[in-house]
Structure formats: C-alpha cells, structure tokens
N, C-alpha and C positions, 0 to 999 in steps of 0.2 A: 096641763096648765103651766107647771113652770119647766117644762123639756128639761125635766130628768137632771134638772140641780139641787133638787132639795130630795131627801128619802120620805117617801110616800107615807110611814107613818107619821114622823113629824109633821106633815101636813095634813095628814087625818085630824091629826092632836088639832092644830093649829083651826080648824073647820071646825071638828066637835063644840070647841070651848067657842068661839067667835057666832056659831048658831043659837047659841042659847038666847033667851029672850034678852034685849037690852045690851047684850056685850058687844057688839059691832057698831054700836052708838059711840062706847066710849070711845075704843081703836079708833074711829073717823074722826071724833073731836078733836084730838089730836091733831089732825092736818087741818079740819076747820081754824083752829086756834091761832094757825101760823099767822102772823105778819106778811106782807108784801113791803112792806117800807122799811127796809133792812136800816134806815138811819135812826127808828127806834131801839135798834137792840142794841143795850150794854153790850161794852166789852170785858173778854172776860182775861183775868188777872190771876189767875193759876196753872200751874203746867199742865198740860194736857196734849194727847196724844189721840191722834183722828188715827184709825185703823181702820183702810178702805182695801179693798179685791179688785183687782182688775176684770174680774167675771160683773161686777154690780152693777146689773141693768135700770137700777130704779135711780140711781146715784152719777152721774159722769166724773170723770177725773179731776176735771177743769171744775167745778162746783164742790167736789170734794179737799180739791186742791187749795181753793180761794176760802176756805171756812179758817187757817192759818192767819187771814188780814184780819179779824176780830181777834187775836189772841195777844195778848200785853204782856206773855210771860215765856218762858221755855214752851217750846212747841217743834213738837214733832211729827211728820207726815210718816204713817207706816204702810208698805205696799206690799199688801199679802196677792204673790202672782195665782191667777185660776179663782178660781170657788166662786162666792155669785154673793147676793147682795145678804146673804143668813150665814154671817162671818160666826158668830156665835154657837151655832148648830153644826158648820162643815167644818171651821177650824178652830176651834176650841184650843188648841194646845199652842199654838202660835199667836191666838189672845190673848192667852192669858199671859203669858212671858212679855208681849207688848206692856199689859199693863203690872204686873210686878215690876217690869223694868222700870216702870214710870213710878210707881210709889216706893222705889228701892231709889231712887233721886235726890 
C-alpha cells in the first residue's frame, strides 16, 4: 500500500490501533473538520517552522510552500530531501533539530 516508504511494522501498529471500534472515526474527523474557505482561518503570530520531504505524496510543495502566507512571524520553510509524507517515523533525527532549532530562537 505505501510501495516500501514506511517500515511494515509501523504500519501494522498504525492498522492495529485505527481498527479498533471508533478509532478511525476520530482520525477522519480530522479531515471532516477542515475548512474550505481558507478566509476563515486566523493567522498565526508565532514562529513556526513547516518541515516538509520532498518524498510527501499526500502534501505538494507548492501547498506546502504557500502555508508560509498565514504566518505573521518568523517563519521558516524546512526541506528534508527523500523520505515520504511520516517525516516523524523516517526522520526523526533531522526533526527534531528542526525544531530545537526553532525553540532555541
């Protein structure tokens, strides 16, 4: 299903916990939730630091890139090359320096 970018346990994990009764409700509210009329969302007024993969097929660059024009404060675009859209699971170690870096600021 995800052609060999995520490690197969972690997506056992990911299926186990998401099959249990109710839990794949919550995950999807989540996207239910979204807005389409992006001229309701505040903008936001802290620093912040979007950390996107050039591998991230659920995400484009150009949408990744454009979440910068809400930001009214120090903002920084990070571009972790390879890996795929489970930045947190494949690169761990170059996330978290992203954000140390960010709360060392």
């Amino acid at each position: 299903m995800f052609d060999g970018q995520i490690d197969p346990e972690f997506a056992d994990e990911h299926i186990r916990v998401l099959s249990g009764e109710g839990a794949l409700t919550g995950a999807l509210n989540w996207y239910r939730a979204m807005t389409r009329d992006f001229g309701d969302i505040d903008r936001t007024t802290v620093p912040t630091t979007y950390v996107w993969s050039t591998g991230d097929t659920a995400l484009g660059r150009a949408g990744a890139e454009r979440c910068g024009e809400f930001v009214d404060a120090p903002y920084e675009f990070v571009v972790l090359d390879g890996g795929s859209h489970w930045i947190p699971e494949e690169r761990a170690e170059e996330l978290a320096e992203a954000i140390l870096a960010r709360a060392g600021s």
